[in-house]
N, C-alpha and C positions, 0 to 999 in steps of 0.2 A: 635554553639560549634566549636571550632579549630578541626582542623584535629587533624586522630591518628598519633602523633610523632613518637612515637618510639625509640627517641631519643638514639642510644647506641646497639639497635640489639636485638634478642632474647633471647641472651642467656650470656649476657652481665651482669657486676656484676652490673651494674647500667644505670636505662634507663628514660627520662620523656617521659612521652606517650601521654597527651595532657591535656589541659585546661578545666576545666571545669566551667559551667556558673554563678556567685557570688550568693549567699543567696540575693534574693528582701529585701529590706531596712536593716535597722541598725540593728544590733543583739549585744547585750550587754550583756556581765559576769556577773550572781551575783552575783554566790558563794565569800567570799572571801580565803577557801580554795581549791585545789589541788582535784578534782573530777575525777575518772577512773571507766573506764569500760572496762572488760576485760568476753567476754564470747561467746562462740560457738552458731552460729544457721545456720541453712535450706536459703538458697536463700532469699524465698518470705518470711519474719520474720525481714530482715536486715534495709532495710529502715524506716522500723514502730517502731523497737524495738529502732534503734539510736536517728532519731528523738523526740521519747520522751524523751530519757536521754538527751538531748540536751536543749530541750525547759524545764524541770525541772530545769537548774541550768544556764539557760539564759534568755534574756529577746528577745524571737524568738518568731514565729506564725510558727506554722506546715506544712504552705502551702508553709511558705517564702524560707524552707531550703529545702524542700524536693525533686525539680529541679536537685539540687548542690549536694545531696547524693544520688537520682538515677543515676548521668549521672559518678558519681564517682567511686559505687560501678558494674555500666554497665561497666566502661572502663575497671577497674581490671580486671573483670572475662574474657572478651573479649583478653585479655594479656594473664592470666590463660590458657584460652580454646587453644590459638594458639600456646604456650607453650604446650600444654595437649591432644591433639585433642581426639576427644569425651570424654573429662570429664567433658566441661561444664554445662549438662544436672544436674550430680550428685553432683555435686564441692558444701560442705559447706564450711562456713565463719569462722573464729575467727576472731572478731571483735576487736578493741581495741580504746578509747576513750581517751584524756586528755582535761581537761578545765580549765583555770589557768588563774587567773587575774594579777600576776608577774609571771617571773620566780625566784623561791624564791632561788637558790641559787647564783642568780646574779652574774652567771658568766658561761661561759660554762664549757663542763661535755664531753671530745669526748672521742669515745669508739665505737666499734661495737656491733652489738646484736651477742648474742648467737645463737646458732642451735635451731630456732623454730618448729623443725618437720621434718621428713623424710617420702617420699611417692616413693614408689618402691625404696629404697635407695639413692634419689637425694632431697638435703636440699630445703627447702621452699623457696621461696622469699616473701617478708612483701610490699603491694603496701599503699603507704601513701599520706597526701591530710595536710597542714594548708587550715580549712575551712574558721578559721576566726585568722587576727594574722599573725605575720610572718612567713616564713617558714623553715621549719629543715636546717640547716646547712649543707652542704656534704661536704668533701676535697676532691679533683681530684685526685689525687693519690691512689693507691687500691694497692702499694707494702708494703709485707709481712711485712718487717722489723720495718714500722710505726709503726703495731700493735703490737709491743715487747715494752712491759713495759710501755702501755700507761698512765697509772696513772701519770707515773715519767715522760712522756712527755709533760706533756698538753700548759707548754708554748711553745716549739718548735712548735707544732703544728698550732698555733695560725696566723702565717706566709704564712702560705700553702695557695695556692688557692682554690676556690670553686667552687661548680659547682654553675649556677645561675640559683636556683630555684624559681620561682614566686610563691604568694598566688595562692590556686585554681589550681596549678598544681599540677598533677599526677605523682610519680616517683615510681620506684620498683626498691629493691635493693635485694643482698643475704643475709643471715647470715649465722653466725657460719662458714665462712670461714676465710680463712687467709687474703684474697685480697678483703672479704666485704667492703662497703666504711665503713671511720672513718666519725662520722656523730655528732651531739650537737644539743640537745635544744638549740634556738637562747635565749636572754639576750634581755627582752621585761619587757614594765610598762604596758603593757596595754591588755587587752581580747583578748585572742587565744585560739580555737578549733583545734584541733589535733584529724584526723581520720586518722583511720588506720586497715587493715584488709589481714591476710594471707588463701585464700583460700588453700581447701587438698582434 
């Protein structure tokens, strides 16, 4: 496994923190729709619960992905905990899943996330993974003004630089702030898994 990155700092609106080890052989989409999961659990429940939602609507083995979502779901919390210091004991998960054989609106869609949660009064941050597939988009820029009117901007935006994130890395970002990154489903034909989980 790569070193932890960190890339960006602790407390930075946007960080990659490191690499984690590929899914063992080929893993293939079947669904041909848009499959999500979205739901709270305990620690020990996170790897066994995803994994199965994974291999129901791919064509995986449970042994092959489970490396790639322990060392994924270790890194977040280890981010979490040092962000947190003694809460990684108690720290549960909300999970969140996409698995999409296009992206069907075939085209991008940039936007921030909203306010996922508030813990002692300071907003969450969402750590995310493409497990399989290409990876979220991010634009470098995190000033205010982007995010005014982004509907009405999405070609300006298009220009902007990114950050360059790789499959299998880990990045953690804010939400529901002004200066959150602006971020997009990439614009793909082919099987991507999107993991994602904001621990609280």
């Amino acid at each position: 496994m790569a070193p932890y990155l960190n890339v960006g700092g602790l407390n930075s609106t946007f960080a990659i923190l490191q690499d984690v080890p590929p899914p063992s052989g080929t893993i293939r989409v079947l669904s041909r729709t848009r499959k999500t999961y979205n739901k709270k659990l305990i620690q020990s429940q996170v790897v066994p619960a995803v994994r199965q939602f994974i291999t129901q609507h791919s064509k995986a083995d449970l042994s092959a992905i489970t490396g790639t979502l322990t060392a994924f779901f270790d890194s977040a919390l280890k981010d979490y905990g040092a962000r947190n210091a003694g809460e990684m004991a108690k720290a549960q998960a909300w999970v969140f899943i996409t698995i999409s054989k296009i992206n069907s609106y075939g085209k991008h869609y940039w936007h921030r996330d909203g306010i996922c949660g508030l813990e002692n009064g300071r907003v969450l941050s969402r750590y995310s993974m493409a497990m399989v597939g290409p990876p979220t988009e991010v634009i470098c820029s995190s000033e205010p003004q982007l995010g005014l009117e982004l509907h009405h901007a999405q070609k300006g935006l298009e220009s902007l630089p990114r950050h360059p994130i790789a499959t299998g890395q880990v990045y953690r970002f804010t939400t529901g702030q002004g200066d959150s990154p602006i971020h997009s489903t990439p614009v793909f034909k082919t099987g991507r898994i999107f993991v994602s989980v904001i621990y609280y």
